[in-house]
C-alpha positions in Angstrom: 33.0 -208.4 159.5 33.9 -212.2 158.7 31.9 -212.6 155.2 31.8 -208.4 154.5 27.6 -207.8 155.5 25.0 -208.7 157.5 23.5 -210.6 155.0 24.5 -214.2 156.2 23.2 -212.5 159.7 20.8 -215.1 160.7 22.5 -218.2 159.2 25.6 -216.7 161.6 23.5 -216.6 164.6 22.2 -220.2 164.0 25.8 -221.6 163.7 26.5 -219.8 166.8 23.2 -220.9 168.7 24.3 -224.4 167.1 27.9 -224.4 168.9 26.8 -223.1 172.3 24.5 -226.3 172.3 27.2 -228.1 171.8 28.8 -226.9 174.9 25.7 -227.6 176.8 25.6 -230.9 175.2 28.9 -231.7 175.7 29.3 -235.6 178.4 33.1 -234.1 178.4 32.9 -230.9 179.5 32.6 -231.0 183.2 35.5 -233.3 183.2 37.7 -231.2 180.7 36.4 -227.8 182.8 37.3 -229.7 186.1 40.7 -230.8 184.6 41.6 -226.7 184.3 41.5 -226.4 187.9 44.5 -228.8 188.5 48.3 -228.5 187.8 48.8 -228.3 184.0 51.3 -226.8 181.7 50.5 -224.2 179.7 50.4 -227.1 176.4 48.1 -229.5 178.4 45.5 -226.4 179.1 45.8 -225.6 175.4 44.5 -228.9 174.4 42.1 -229.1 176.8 40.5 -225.8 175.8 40.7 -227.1 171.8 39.2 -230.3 172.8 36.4 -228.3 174.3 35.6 -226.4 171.4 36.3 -228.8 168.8 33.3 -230.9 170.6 31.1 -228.0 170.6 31.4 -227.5 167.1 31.5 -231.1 166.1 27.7 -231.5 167.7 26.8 -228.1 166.1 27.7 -229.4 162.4 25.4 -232.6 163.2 22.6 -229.8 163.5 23.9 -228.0 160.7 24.5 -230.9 158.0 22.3 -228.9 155.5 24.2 -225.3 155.6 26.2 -224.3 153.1 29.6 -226.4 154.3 32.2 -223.0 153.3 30.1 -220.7 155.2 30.3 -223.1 158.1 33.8 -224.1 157.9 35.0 -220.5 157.6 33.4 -219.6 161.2 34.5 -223.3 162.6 37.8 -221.9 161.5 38.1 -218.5 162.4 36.4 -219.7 166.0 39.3 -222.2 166.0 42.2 -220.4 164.7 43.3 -218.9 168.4 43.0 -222.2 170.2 45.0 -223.8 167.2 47.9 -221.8 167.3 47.9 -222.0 171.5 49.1 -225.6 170.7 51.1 -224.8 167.4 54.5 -224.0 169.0 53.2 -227.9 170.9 52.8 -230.0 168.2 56.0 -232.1 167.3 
């Protein structure tokens, strides 16, 4: 639905593949994961759940460095948009 066909199918499924390695990847995220199960504000959980995508997707773009960089960012964003505006009303 993001890009209007299933044309950019495959490239899609690669960027997602990409990000899920990231999380597996990822020297942070038992730390991050572990620091959910303690006392936090509802802004402190909110950047802990960006940080934890935004590494994903920063070791999925060192995979990707030869896709087309719109297609990419345009699923990096949309991916990213609901954790962003968690921490909107946050940032001063």
């Amino acid at each position: 639905m993001l890009f209007g066909s299933l044309a950019p199918l495959k490239a899609y499924i690669y960027v997602i593949l990409a990000h899920e390695l990231g999380h597996a990847e990822d020297v942070e995220l038992v730390d991050l994961s572990n620091l959910l199960d303690g006392p936090l504000t509802v802004s402190e959980q909110a950047e802990i759940r960006l940080r934890i995508e935004e590494n994903a997707w920063r070791y999925a773009e060192s995979l990707l460095f030869d896709m087309d960089p719109v297609f990419l960012r345009t699923i990096i964003d949309e991916s990213l948009f609901s954790y962003r505006q968690a921490i909107e009303p946050h940032i001063a």
